[in-house]
C-alpha positions in Angstrom: 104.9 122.8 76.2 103.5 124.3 79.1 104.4 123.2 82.7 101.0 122.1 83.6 100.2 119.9 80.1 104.0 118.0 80.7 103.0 117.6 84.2 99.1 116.2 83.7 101.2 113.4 80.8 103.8 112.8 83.6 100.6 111.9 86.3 99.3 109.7 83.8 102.2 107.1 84.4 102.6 107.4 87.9 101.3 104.0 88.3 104.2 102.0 86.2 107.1 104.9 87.3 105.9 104.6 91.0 105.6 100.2 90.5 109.1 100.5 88.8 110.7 103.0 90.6 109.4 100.5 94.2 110.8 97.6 92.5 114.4 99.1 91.6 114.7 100.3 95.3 114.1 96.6 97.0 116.2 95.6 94.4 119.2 97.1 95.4 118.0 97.5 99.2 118.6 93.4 98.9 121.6 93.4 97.1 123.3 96.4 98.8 121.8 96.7 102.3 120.5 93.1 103.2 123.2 90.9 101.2 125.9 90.1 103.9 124.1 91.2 107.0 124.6 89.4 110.0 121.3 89.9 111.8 120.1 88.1 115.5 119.7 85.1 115.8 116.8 84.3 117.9 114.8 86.6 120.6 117.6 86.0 123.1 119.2 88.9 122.1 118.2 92.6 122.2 118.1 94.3 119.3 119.9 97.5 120.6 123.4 96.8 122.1 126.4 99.4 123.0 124.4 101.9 121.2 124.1 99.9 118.4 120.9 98.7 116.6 121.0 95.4 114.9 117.6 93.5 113.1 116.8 90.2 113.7 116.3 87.7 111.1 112.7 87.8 111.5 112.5 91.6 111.1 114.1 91.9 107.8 111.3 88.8 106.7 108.8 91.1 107.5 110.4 94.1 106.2 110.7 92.2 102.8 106.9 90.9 103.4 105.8 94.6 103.8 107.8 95.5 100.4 106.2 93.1 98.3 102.8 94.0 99.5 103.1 98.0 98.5 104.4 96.4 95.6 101.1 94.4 94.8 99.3 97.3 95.7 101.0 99.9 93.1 100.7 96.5 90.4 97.2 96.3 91.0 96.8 99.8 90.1 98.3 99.7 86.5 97.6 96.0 85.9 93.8 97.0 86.1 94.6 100.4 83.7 96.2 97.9 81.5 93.5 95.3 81.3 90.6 98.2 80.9 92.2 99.9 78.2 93.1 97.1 76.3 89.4 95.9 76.7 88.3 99.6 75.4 90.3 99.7 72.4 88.5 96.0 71.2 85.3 97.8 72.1 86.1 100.3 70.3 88.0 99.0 66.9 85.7 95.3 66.4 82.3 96.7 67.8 82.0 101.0 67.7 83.7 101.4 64.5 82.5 98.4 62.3 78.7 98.8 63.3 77.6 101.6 61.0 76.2 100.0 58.0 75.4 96.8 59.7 71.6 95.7 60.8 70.3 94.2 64.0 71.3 90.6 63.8 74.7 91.2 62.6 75.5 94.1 65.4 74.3 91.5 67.6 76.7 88.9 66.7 79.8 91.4 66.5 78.5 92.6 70.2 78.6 89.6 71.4 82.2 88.1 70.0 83.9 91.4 71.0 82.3 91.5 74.9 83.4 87.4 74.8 86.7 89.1 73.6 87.1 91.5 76.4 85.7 88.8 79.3 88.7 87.0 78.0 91.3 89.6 78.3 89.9 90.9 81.4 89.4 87.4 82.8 92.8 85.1 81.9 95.0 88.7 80.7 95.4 87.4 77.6 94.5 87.8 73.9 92.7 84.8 72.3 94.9 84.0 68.9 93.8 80.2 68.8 90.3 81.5 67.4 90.0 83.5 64.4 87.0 85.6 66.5 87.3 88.5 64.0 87.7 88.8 60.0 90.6 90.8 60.1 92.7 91.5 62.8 94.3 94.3 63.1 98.1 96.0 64.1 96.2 97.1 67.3 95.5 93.6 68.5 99.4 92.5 68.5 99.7 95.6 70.7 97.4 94.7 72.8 98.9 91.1 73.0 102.4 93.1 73.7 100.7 94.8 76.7 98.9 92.3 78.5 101.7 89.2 78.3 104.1 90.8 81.2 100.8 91.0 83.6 100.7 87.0 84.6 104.7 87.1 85.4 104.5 89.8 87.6 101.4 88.5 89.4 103.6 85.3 90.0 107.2 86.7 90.7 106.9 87.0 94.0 108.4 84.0 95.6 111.8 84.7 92.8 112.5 87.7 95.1 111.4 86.4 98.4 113.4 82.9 97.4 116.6 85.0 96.7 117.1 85.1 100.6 118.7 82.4 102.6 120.7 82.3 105.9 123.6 80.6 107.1 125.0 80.9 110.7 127.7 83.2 111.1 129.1 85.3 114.4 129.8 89.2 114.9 132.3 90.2 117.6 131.2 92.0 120.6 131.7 92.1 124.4 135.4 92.2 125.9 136.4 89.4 128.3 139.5 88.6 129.9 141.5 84.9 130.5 144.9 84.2 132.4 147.2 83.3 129.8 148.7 80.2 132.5 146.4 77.4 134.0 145.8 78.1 137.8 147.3 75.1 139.4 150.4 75.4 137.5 153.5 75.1 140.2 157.0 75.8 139.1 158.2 74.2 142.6 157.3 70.8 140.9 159.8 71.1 138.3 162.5 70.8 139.8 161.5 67.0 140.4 160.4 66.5 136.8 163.8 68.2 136.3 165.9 66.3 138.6 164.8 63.0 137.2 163.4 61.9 140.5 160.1 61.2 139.6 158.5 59.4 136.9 157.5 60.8 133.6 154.9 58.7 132.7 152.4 60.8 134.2 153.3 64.1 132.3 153.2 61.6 129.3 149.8 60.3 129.5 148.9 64.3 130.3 150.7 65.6 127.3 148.9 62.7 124.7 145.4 63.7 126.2 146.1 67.4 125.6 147.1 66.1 121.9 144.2 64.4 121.5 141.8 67.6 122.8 143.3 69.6 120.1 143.0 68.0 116.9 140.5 65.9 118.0 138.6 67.9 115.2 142.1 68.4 112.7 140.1 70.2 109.9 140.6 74.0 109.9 137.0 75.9 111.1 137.3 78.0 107.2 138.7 74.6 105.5 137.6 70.7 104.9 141.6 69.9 104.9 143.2 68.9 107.6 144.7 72.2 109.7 149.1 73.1 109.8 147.9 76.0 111.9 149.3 75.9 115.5 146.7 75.5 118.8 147.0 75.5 122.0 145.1 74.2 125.1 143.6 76.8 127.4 142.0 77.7 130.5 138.3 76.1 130.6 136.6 79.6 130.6 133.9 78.3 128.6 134.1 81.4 126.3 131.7 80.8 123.0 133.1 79.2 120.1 134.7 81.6 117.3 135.7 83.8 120.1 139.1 85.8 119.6 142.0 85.4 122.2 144.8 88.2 121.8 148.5 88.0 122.1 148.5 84.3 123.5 151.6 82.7 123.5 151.1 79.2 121.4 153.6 76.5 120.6 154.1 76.3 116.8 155.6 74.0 114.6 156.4 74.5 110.7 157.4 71.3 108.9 159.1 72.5 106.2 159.4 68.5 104.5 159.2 65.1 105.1 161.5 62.9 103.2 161.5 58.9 102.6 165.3 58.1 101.7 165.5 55.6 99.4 169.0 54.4 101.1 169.8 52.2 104.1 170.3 53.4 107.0 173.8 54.2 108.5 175.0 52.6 111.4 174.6 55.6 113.8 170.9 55.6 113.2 170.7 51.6 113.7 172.6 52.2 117.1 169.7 54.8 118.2 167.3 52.1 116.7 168.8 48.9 119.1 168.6 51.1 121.6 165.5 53.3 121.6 165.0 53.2 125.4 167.5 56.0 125.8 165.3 58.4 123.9 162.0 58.2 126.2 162.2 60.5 129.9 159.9 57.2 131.6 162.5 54.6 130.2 160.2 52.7 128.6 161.2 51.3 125.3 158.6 52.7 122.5 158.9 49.8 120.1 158.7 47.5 122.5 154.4 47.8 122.0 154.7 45.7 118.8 151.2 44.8 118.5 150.9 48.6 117.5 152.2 49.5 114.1 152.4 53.1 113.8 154.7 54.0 116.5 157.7 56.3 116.1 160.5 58.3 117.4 162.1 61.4 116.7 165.6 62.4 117.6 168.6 64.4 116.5 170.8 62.4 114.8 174.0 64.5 115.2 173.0 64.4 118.9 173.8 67.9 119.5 170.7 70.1 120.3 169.2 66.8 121.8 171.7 64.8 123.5 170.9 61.3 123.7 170.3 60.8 127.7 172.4 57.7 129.1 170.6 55.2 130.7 170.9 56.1 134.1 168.3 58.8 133.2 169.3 61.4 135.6 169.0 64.5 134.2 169.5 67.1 137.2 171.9 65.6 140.0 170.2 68.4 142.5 166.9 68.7 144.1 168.6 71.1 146.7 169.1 73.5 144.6 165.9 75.2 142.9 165.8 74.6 139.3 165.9 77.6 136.7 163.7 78.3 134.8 163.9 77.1 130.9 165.7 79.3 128.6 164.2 79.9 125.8 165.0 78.2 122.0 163.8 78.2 118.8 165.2 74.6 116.8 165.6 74.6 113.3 166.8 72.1 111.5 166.3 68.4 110.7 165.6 65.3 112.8 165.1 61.3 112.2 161.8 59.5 112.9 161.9 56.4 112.8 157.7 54.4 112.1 156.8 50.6 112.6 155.4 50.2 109.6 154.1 46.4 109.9 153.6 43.3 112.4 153.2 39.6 111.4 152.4 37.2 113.0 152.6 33.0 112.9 148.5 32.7 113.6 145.7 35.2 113.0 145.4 38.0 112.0 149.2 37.3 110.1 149.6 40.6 109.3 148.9 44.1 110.8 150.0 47.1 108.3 147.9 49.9 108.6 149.7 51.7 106.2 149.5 49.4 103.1 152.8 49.8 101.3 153.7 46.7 98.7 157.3 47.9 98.9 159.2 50.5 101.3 161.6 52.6 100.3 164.2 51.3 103.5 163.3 49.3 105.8 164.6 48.7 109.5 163.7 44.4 110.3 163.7 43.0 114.0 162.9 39.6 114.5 161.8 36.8 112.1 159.1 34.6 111.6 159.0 31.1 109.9 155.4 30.6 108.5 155.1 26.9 108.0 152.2 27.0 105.2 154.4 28.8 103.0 157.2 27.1 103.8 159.0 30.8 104.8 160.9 33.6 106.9 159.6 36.7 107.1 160.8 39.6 109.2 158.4 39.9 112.6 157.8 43.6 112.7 159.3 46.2 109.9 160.6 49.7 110.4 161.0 52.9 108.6 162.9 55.9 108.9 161.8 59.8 107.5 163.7 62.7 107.9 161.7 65.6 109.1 163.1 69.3 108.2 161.1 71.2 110.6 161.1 74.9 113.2 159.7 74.4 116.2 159.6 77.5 119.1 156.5 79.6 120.3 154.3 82.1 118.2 152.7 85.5 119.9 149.7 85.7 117.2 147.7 89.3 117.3 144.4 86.7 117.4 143.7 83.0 117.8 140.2 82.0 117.5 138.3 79.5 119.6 137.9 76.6 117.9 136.3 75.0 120.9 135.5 76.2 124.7 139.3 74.8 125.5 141.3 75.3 122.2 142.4 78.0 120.6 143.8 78.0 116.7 146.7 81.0 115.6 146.4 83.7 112.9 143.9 82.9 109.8 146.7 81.0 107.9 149.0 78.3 108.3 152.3 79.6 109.8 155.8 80.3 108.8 159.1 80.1 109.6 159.5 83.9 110.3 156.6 83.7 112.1 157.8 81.4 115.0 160.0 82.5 118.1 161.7 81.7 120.9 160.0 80.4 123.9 160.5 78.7 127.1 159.6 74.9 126.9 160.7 74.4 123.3 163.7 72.0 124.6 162.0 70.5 127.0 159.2 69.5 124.6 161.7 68.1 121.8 162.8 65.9 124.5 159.5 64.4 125.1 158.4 64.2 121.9 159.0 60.3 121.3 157.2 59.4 124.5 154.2 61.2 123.5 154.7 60.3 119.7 154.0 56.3 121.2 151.1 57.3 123.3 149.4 59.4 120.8 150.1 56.4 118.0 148.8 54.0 120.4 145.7 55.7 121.6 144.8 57.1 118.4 143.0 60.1 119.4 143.6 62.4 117.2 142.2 61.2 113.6 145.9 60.2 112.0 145.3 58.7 108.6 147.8 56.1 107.6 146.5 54.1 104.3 149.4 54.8 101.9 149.7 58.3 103.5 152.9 57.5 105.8 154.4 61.4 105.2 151.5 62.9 106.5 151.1 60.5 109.1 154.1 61.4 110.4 154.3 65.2 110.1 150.7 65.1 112.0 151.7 62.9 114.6 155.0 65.0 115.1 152.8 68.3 115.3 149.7 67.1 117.5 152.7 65.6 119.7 154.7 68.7 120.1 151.9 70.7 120.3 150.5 68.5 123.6 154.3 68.2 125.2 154.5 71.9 125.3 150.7 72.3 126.5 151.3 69.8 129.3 154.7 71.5 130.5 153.3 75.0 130.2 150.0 74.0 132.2 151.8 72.1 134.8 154.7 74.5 135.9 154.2 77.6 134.1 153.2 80.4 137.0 154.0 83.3 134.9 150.7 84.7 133.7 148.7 87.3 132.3 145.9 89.0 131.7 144.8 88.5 128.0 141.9 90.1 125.7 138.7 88.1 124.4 136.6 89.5 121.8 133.4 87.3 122.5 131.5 85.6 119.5 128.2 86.6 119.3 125.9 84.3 117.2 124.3 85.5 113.5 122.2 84.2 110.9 124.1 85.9 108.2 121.8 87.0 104.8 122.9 86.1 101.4 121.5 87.0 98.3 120.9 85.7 94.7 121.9 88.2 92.8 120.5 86.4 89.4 117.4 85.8 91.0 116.7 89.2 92.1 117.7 90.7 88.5 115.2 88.3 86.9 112.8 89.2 88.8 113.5 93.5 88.3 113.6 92.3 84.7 109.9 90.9 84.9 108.8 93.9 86.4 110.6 96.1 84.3 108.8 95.0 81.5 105.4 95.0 83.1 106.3 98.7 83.6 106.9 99.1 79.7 103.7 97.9 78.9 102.8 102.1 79.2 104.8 102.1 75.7 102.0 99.7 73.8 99.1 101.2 76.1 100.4 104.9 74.4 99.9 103.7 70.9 96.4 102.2 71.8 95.4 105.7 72.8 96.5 107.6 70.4 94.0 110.5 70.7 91.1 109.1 72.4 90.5 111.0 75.2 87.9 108.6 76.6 90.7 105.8 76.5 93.4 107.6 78.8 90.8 107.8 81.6 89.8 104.3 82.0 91.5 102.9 84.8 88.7 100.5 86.6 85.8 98.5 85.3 83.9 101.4 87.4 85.3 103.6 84.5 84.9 101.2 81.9 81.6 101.1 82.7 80.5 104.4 82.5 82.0 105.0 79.4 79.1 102.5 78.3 76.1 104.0 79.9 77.5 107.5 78.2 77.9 105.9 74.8 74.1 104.6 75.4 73.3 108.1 76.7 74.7 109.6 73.3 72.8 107.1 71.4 69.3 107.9 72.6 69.7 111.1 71.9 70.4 110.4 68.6 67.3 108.0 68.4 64.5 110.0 70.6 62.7 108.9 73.3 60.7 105.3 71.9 61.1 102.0 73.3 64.3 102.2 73.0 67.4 102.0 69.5 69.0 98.6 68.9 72.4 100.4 69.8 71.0 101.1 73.5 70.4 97.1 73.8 73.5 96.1 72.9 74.4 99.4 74.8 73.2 97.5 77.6 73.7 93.9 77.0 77.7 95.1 76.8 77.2 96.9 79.9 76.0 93.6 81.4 78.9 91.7 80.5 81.3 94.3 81.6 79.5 94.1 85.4 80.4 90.5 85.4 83.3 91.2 84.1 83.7 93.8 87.2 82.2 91.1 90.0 85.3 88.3 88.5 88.0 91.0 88.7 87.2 91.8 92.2 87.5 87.7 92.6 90.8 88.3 90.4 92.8 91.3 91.4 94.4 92.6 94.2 92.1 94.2 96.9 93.3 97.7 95.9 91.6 97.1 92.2 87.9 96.1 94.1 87.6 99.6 95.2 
């Protein structure tokens, strides 16, 4: 086959190659390219940073606006081919051919069905089967039926593809900043009167529970709905922007490894700590002595080893000559007693405070009793529990923490383990103050504790939003050794997301409007006339040739029957013309 014959047949589908070929590419521009981008947010941003060029939501809208009109434009072009070819061959097979042999009248009434046939096909793009409007139809006319049905999906497909893309927030990383790893007013001088015993505690106390309760005020993890076992830390109010990456920050960290509920009494060493609980608090103060406030506990070491029990004269440096060192550090590991107040009753209303529900308790701890005369009998006043906590508490040097708020950072993008925690300065000191600020964070209930039949996880949160804020507060107070750490800025996206089904239903719809050039072949067959007709303008002239042809045939008198219904045809296909301008894209009006 000569190279100019394959290349004229290759021309004559350009339209569905070129509509096909347009659609595959947005197709998998979307799904490739667009799917996943993080574009601006906003005009507050400029769209070219560090050398870098990033869209903005709005531009990739237009972009995908653009598309799908040079998309309409090459659809135009072959839905109108479609439509006039599959008007020529009815013409052709229920008028041209059948009229030999027929008079006037009866080519009149053929004329007429098949131009009503082809107003409807060019009109609606559809073949009329609810009427029997010829005889006997014909192979042809299932073709035809074949070609025109993918027309009205494509003309309507559009919003499948443009409702494919939607947005969610999401951040890119950008600028560096820097932040002083200690707090600015921090003092070691004052330690040594924290340390000597000198002055009170309950300061530090109240501190170290509000830095709790600024950490998990929000407990869920920012990637999780549960409630986060990462470690956090309290930092310098830089006001960097949330989602913001912090580098090699030191952080307290604390891995519970269990909490257990014995089912056994309690021995008498821990019912000694218990009678006398004011030995375990730094401020003296007795924690179960708030009994109006179930939910209360201590923690201490009941082999009294790491963490001595302090006597009651509460002195714990006899010098405030000498200059205090400065903490060594220590990682603990190992377990520890806490000890809850589970209930309160009372003679009067409300009777009974028990936030935690329990119909029976595994062991219980009683102090005091109550006679309630309506019964007619003791109960115990206010009931305790004991747990024992397995847990490894130290420091952790994570490569990023992320801001989970302008003054909180949260470690590493998993919950930590034991390898991954450390030595560090303050760890002791912490442990020490742990049952203070165990009873104010309990009491002030900042920090979203659960407690409904949910006393393990009450405890193991309290112990690490507690630890976490004792650390914070001693490490913000007298830490003076800082420095200089990275921050990777957040910058804030609208991140794309694709439907992938969506956007291969809708190249599947326009895949098979492109196959509609395998039906139009076999209406052409060899009619030359028929693979020119793209336009009602071609369409058209085809008539007024045909008429042409016939006069020729019939000489020059008033006129044949054949140039009336010559003309009465090319009447109806000028209206026909005038609606598909109404009808079709602009790109089919010219």
């Amino acid at each position: 086959m000569p190279l100019c014959t394959l290349t004229k047949r290759l021309l004559r589908w350009k339209d569905p190659t070129l509509h096909f070929v347009t659609c595959l590419v947005i197709a998998l521009v979307l799904t490739l390219a667009v799917d996943g981008y993080k574009a601006l947010d906003g005009p507050g941003s400029s769209r070219r940073n560090n050398g870098n060029f990033t869209f903005r939501s709005s531009d990739i809208i237009s972009l995908l606006s653009a598309a799908m009109i040079v998309l309409t434009i090459t659809a135009a072009a072959w839905s109108s081919a479609v439509l006039w070819r599959s008007a020529h061959d009815v013409w052709t097979r229920h008028y041209v051919v059948p009229k030999h042999g027929l008079g006037p009248s009866e080519r009149a009434e053929v004329m007429n069905k098949t131009v009503n046939e082809m107003h409807w096909i060019v009109s609606y793009k559809l073949q009329r089967w609810t009427e029997n409007r010829f005889k006997n139809r014909q192979w042809q006319d299932l073709v035809v039926a074949l070609a025109l049905l993918p027309i009205i999906p494509q003309l309507i497909s559009a919003p499948l593809l443009e409702g494919s893309l939607d947005w969610k927030s999401s951040q890119e990383f950008g600028a560096k900043a820097s932040a002083a790893s200690a707090n600015p007013t921090a003092n070691f001088a004052r330690w040594r009167y924290y340390a000597g015993g000198e002055q009170s505690s309950s300061p530090d106390i109240k501190i170290a529970a509000g830095l709790a309760g600024t950490a998990w005020q929000n407990a869920t993890a920012p990637d999780s709905p549960s409630r986060s076992k990462r470690c956090r830390h309290v930092v310098n109010n830089n006001r960097f922007p949330v989602g913001s990456a912090l580098h090699n920050a030191t952080v307290p960290c604390i891995v519970i490894h269990s909490v257990s509920w014995p089912d056994s009494p309690a021995p008498n060493s821990i019912i000694r700590v218990f009678n006398n609980s004011k030995d375990l608090s730094l401020s003296g103060d007795d924690s179960f002595a708030s009994v109006d406030s179930p939910g209360i506990a201590v923690l201490f070491d009941p082999t009294n080893t790491t963490l001595k029990v302090y006597p009651p004269s509460r002195q714990r440096n006899s010098s405030l000559l000498l200059r205090p060192a400065y903490p060594n550090p220590l990682l603990f590991s190992g377990k520890m007693i806490a000890i809850v107040h589970i209930s309160k009753r009372y003679l009067y209303e409300p009777q009974l405070l028990d936030p935690f529900g329990y119909s029976t308790l595994n062991n219980s701890i009683a102090r005091g009793e109550i006679y309630d005369f309506e019964l007619g009998k003791v109960f115990n006043e206010s009931v305790y529990t004991r747990l024992e906590v397995e847990f490894t508490a130290g420091v952790s040097t994570p490569e990023s923490s992320t801001y989970i708020s302008h003054r909180v950072v949260e470690s590493g993008p998993s919950d930590p383990i034991k390898s991954d925690i450390q030595p560090g300065p303050w760890v002791k000191e912490a442990l020490y103050l742990m049952s203070d600020v165990m009873t104010a964070v309990a009491i002030m209930n900042n920090t979203s504790l659960n407690t409904w039949n949910d006393l393990t996880n009450y405890t193991e949160n309290l112990i690490r939003a507690s630890y976490q804020g004792s650390w914070d507060m001693l490490h913000a107070r007298f830490d003076q050794n800082s420095t200089n750490l990275t921050v990777t800025l957040a910058e804030p996206r609208l991140q794309a997301s694709v439907s992938k089904p969506r956007v291969a239903g809708w190249l599947t719809i326009h895949l098979l409007f492109a196959l509609t050039a395998i039906p139009v072949w076999f209406l052409e067959g060899t009619d030359d006339a028929r693979k020119n007709i793209n336009d009602p303008t071609d369409f058209i002239l085809y008539l007024k040739k045909e008429v042409s042809c016939n006069d020729q045939k019939d000489g020059n008198g008033e006129g044949s029957d054949e140039e009336k219904l010559g003309f009465t045809a090319q009447t109806r296909a000028e209206e026909s013309l005038e609606q598909e301008n109404r009808l079709l894209p602009t790109d089919a009006k010219s």
